[in-house]
C-alpha positions in Angstrom: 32.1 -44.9 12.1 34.2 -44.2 15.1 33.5 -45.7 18.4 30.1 -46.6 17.5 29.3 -42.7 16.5 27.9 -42.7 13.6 29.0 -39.3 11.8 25.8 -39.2 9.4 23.1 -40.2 12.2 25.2 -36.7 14.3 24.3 -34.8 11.3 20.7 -35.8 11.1 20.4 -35.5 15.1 21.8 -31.9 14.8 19.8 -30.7 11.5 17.0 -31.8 13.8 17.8 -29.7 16.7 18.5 -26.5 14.4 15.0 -27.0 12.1 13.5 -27.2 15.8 14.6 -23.8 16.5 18.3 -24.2 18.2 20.9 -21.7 16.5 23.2 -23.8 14.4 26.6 -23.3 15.6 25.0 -24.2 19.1 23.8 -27.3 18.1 26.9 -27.8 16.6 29.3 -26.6 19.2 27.5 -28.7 21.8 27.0 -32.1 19.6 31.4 -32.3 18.7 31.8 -31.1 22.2 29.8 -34.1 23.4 32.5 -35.9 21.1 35.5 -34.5 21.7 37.5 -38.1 20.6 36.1 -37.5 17.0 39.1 -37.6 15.0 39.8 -34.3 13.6 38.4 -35.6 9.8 35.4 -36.7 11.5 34.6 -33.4 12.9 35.3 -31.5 9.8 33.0 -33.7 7.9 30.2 -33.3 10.4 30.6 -30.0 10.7 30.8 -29.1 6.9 28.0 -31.0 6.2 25.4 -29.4 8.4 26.9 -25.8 7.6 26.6 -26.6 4.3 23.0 -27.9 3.9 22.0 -25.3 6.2 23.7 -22.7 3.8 22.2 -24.2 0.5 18.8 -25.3 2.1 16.8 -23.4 -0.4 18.5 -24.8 -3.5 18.8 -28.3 -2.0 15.2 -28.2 -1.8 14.2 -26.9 -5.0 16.4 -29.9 -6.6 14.8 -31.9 -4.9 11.6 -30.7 -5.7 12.2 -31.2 -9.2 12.6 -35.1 -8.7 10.5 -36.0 -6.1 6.7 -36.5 -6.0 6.4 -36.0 -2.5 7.6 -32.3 -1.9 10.5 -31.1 0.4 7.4 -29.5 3.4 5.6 -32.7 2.8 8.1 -35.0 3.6 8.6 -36.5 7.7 11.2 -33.9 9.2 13.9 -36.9 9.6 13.7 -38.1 6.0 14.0 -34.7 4.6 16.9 -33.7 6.3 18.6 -37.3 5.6 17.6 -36.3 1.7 18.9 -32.9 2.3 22.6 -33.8 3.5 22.6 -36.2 1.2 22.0 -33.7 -1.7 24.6 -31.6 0.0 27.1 -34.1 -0.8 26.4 -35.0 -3.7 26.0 -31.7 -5.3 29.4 -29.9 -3.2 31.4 -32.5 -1.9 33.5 -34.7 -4.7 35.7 -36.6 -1.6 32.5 -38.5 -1.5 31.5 -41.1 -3.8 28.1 -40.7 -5.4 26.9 -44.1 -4.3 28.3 -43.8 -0.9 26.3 -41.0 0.1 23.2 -43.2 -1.6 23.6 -46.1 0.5 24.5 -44.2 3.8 21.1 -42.6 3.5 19.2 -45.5 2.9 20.5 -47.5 5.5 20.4 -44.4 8.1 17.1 -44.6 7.3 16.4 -48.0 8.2 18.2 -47.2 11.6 15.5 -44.3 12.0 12.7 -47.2 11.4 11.4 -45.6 8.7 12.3 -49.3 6.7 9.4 -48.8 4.2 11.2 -45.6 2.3 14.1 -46.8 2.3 13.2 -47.3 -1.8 11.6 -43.8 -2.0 15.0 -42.7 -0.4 17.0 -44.7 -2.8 15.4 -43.8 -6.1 14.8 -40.0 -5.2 18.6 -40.0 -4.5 20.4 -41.8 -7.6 17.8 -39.9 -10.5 19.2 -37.0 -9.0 22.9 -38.3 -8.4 22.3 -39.4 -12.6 20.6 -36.2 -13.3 22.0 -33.6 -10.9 23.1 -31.5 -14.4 20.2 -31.8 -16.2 18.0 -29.7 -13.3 16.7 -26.4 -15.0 16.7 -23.2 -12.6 14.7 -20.1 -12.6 16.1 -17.6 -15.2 16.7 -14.1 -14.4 15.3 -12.9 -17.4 11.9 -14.5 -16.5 12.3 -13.5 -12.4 15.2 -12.0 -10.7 14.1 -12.4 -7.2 13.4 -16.1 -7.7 16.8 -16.6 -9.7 18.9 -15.1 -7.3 17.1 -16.7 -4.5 17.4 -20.4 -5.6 21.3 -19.6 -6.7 22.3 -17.9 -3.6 19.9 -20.0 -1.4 18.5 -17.0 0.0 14.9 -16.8 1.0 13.7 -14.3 -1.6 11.9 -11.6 0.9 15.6 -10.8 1.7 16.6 -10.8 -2.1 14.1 -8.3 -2.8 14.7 -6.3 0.2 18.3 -5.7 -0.5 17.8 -5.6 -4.2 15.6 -2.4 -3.5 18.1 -0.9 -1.3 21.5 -1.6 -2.5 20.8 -2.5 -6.5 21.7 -5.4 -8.6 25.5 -5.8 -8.6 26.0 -4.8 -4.2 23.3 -7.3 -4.2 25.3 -10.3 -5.9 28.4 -9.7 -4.3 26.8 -9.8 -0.9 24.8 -13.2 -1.8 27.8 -14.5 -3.3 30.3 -13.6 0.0 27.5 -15.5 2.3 28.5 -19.0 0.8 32.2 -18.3 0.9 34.2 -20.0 3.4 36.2 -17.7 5.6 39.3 -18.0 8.2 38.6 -17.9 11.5 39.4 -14.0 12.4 41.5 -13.0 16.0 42.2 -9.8 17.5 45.9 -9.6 19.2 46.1 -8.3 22.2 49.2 -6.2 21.0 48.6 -3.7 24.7 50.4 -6.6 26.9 52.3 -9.0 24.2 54.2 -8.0 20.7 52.3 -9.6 18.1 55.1 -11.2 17.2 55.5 -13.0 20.2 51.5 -14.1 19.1 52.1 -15.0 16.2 54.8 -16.8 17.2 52.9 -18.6 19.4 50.1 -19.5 17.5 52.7 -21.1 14.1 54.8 -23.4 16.8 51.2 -25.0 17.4 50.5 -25.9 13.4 48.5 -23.0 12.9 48.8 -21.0 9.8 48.1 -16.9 10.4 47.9 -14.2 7.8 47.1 -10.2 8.3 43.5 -9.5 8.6 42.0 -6.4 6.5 42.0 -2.9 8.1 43.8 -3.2 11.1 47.3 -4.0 12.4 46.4 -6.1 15.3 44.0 -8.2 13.6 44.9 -12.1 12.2 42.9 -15.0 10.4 44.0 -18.2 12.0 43.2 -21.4 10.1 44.4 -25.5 9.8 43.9 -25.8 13.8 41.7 -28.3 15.4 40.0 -26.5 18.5 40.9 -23.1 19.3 40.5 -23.9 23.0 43.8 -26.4 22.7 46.1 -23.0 21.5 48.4 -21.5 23.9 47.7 -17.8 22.6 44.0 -18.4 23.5 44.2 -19.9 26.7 46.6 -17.2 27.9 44.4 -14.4 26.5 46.5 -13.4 24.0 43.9 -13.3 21.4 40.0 -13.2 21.2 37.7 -14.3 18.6 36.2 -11.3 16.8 35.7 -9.8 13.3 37.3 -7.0 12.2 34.3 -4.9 12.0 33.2 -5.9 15.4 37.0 -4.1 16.2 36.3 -1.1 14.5 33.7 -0.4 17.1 36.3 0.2 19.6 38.4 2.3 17.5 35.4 4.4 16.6 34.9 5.0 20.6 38.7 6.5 20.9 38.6 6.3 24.6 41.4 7.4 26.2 43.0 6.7 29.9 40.9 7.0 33.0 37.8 7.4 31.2 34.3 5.5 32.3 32.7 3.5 29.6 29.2 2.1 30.1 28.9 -1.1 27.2 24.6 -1.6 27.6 24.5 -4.9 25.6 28.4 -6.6 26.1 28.3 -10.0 25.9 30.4 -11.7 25.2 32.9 -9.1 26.1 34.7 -8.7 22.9 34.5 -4.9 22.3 34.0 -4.1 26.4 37.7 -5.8 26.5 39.3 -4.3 23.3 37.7 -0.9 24.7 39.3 -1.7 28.4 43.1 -2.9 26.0 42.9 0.4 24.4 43.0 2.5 27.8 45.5 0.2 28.9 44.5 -1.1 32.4 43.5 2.8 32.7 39.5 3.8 33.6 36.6 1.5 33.9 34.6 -0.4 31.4 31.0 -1.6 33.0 30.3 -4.5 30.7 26.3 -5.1 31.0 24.0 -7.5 29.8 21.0 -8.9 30.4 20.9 -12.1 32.3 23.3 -14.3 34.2 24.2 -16.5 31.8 25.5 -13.7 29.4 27.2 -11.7 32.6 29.2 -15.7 32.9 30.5 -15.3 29.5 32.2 -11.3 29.7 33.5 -13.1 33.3 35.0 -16.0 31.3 36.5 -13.8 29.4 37.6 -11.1 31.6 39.3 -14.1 33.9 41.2 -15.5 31.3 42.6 -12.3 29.5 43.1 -11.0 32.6 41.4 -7.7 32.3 41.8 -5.8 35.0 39.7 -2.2 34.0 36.9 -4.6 32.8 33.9 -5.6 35.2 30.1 -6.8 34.5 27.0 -6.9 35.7 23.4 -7.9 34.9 21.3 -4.7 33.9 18.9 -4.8 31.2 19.6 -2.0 28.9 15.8 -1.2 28.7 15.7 -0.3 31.7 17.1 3.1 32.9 19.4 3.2 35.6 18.9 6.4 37.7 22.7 6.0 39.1 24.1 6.1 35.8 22.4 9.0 34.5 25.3 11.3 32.8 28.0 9.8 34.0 29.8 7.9 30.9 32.6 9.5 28.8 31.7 6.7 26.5 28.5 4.6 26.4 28.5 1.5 23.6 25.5 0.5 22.4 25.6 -2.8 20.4 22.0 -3.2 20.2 20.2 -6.6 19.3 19.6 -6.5 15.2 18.4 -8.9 13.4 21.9 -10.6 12.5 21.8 -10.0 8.0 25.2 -8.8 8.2 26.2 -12.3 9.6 24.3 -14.6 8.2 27.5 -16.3 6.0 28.7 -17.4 9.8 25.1 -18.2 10.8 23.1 -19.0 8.0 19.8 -20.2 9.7 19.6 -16.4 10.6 17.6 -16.1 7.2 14.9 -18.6 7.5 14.1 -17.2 10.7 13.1 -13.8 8.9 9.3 -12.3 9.6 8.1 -8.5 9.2 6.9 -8.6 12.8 10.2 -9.6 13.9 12.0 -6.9 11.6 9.3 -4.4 13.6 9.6 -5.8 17.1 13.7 -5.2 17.0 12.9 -1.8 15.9 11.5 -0.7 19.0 13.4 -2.6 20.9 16.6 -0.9 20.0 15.1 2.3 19.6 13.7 1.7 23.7 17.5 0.7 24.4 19.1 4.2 22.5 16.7 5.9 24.2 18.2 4.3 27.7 21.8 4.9 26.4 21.2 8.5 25.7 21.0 9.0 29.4 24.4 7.7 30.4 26.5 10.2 28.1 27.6 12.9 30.0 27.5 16.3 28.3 30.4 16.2 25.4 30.1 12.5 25.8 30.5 9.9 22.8 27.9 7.0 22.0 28.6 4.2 19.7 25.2 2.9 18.1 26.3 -0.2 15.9 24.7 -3.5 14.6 25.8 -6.7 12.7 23.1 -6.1 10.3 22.6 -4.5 6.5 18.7 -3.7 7.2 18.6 0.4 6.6 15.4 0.8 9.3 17.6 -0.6 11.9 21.2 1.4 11.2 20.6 4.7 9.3 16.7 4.8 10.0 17.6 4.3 13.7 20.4 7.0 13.5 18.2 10.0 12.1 15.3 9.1 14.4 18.1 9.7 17.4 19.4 12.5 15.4 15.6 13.7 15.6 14.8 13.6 18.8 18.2 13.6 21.4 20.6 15.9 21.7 23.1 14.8 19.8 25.1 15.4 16.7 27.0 13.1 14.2 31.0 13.2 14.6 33.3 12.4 11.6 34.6 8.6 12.3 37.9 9.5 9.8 40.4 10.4 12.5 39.5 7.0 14.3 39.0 4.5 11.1 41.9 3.1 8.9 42.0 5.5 5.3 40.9 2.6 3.1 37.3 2.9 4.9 37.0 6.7 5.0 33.9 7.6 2.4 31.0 10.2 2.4 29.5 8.9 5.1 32.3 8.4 7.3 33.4 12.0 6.4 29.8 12.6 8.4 29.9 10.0 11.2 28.5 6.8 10.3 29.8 3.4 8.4 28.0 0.5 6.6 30.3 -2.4 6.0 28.3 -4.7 3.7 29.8 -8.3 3.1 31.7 -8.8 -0.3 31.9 -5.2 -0.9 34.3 -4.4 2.5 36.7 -7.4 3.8 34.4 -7.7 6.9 31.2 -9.1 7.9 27.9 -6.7 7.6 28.2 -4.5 9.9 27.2 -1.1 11.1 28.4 2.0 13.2 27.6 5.5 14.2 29.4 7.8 16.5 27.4 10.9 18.2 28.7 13.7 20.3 26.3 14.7 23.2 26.1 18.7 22.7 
């Protein structure tokens, strides 16, 4: 305990927030931003902890299950998630004594004034610390949905879903890469510094940096404490982004002087790598829905210094009459149900309903539609998402293919070899996670005829 901050009463607080709704690497952002004295152990603890029994939620649970009378959805919401984290540690984290994480979750439930389970708490918590090995899970002989579910922690609608579309063994490998831990990955900006120089920068401050996949210009950074304390960051030298989120911008090809309309920017990311790529050249509008998003591209565009980048608040589903043909390049990185990043945002997949999965159809359908508008004949647009769901990437593409005229363009000229396939050969790319090097990801490049 530091300060009177209790590091196990944060994680329960935060658990709260996220089971209530709030995105988890909000609540967690906000709660060690709150406590920025934390030492750095501190913080890592916190933070693994909640990521963790956010991640394994469904396991956790169904271990728990199997040792408790009361079940996990009849339990109060605090005790469960102080029985949750608790089975987190016990099952994942060996720096922690077994007993330790007993007796910090009884007596955080005492502090919570819930005095008279503090024996419920206690007992469900040592059988299983005694007995973790002995739990028996689903088989995949008997149920293969169930199995993989429970294993992977995945809720199983999803299993099944991408078990139809993408087989057995694609399946696996993208459950598997969802629990992996992963570097934090940078873009360079390598149009205004060498990446030498960054690189540079970034190992004087403690930092360790290796190549990213696919492209020159991109880094994983790791062993740093807040990204917001490194030089390269605050100067603008880099920018948080994956790889395939990059690829977008290479896709587009834009060249000098050219106009590029981005319908859905924030937080900037591809708007600025598009504006880096024309060097200072042409004009990227950077649009987005609301204030608050328009604040973030600004943040960003102030403190990279980008000076062919501007935004505004427009809502891409509504047309706008004065932008009607006038775009070399539109972007449109639609709002997607989120699959393909669910391993950096794992309460993406308890969140998951059929009329949600419907509803984001038309809506990105209603914002193509929009988009379509701004190309200028010969034009490009970029349709991508950050998902793995086929009716939102290639069930989206040939209903635009259907019904606007545009054609497909071959992505190979713009995309490194090592991702050149079929499909790209055609115009369109599906990263899926633990098959490419990338987060899930999806992009399709038409030509206006």
């Amino acid at each position: 305990m530091t300060n009177g901050i209790n590091p196990r009463e944060m994680i329960l607080e935060i658990l709260l927030q996220i089971e209530e709704g709030e995105h988890s690497h909000i609540a967690i952002r906000s709660a060690l931003s709150k406590y920025q004295f934390l030492p750095r152990q501190e913080r890592a603890f916190i933070t693994r902890v909640c990521e963790g029994t956010l991640e394994y939620r469904i396991q956790i649970d169904y271990i728990l299950d199997s040792f408790s009378k009361v079940t996990v959805d009849k339990m109060k919401p605090p005790i469960r998630e102080i029985l949750r984290s608790a089975v987190y540690q016990l099952r994942y984290m060996d720096s922690v004594p077994d007993s330790a994480v007993c007796n910090e979750a009884v007596k955080l439930t005492q502090r919570k004034g819930f005095y008279n389970l503090k024996p419920f708490v206690n007992g469900v918590l040592r059988t299983i610390a005694r007995e973790m090995d002995q739990v028996k899970f689903p088989s995949r002989e008997e149920n293969l949905v169930r199995s993989l579910s429970v294993e992977y922690s995945m809720p199983e609608q999803l299993v099944e879903r991408w078990l139809e579309a993408y087989g057995e063994e694609t399946t696996e490998k993208i459950l598997k890469d969802f629990l992996e831990e992963k570097p934090l990955t940078v873009r360079c900006r390598t149009y205004l510094n060498s990446q030498e120089a960054i690189v540079k920068s970034l190992t004087d401050q403690g930092v360790k940096v290796e190549p990213a996949p696919y492209l020159p210009y991109a880094c994983h950074i790791s062993g740093f404490d807040h990204i917001l304390a490194l030089d390269a960051f605050i100067n603008g030298k880099i920018l948080v982004q994956d790889v395939s989120s990059m690829l977008v911008a290479e896709a587009a090809d834009p060249q000098k002087g050219d106009y590029v309309i981005d319908v859905c920017a924030a937080p900037g990311g591809k708007s600025l790598h598009v504006g880096d790529k024309m060097e200072g050249f042409g004009t990227v509008d950077a649009r987005d829905v609301s204030q608050y998003k328009v604040n973030l591209i600004e943040e960003n565009i102030r403190r990279t210094n980008s000076i062919n980048v501007q935004a505004k608040v427009q809502d891409a589903t509504i047309f706008d009459q004065e932008s009607e043909l006038l775009a070399d390049i539109v972007l449109a990185d639609v709002p997607c149900s989120g699959y393909g990043v669910i391993g950096k945002k794992p309460d993406i997949k308890y969140r998951v309903t059929p009329q949600k999965q419907e509803e984001i159809v038309i809506l990105q359908r209603t914002i193509l539609d929009r988009a379509a508008n701004y190309v200028k004949p010969r034009g490009t647009l970029i349709f991508s998402t950050c998902t793995i769901a086929k009716e939102e990437n290639e069930e989206n593409m040939m209903w635009f293919l259907q019904n606007y005229p545009f054609k497909l363009e071959s992505l190979d000229p713009c995309l490194p070899e090592e991702l050149h396939s079929e499909t790209t050969a055609l115009g369109y790319l599906q990263l899926l996670p633990g098959v490419h090097k990338t987060d899930g990801f999806f992009i399709a490049k038409f030509r206006r005829k």
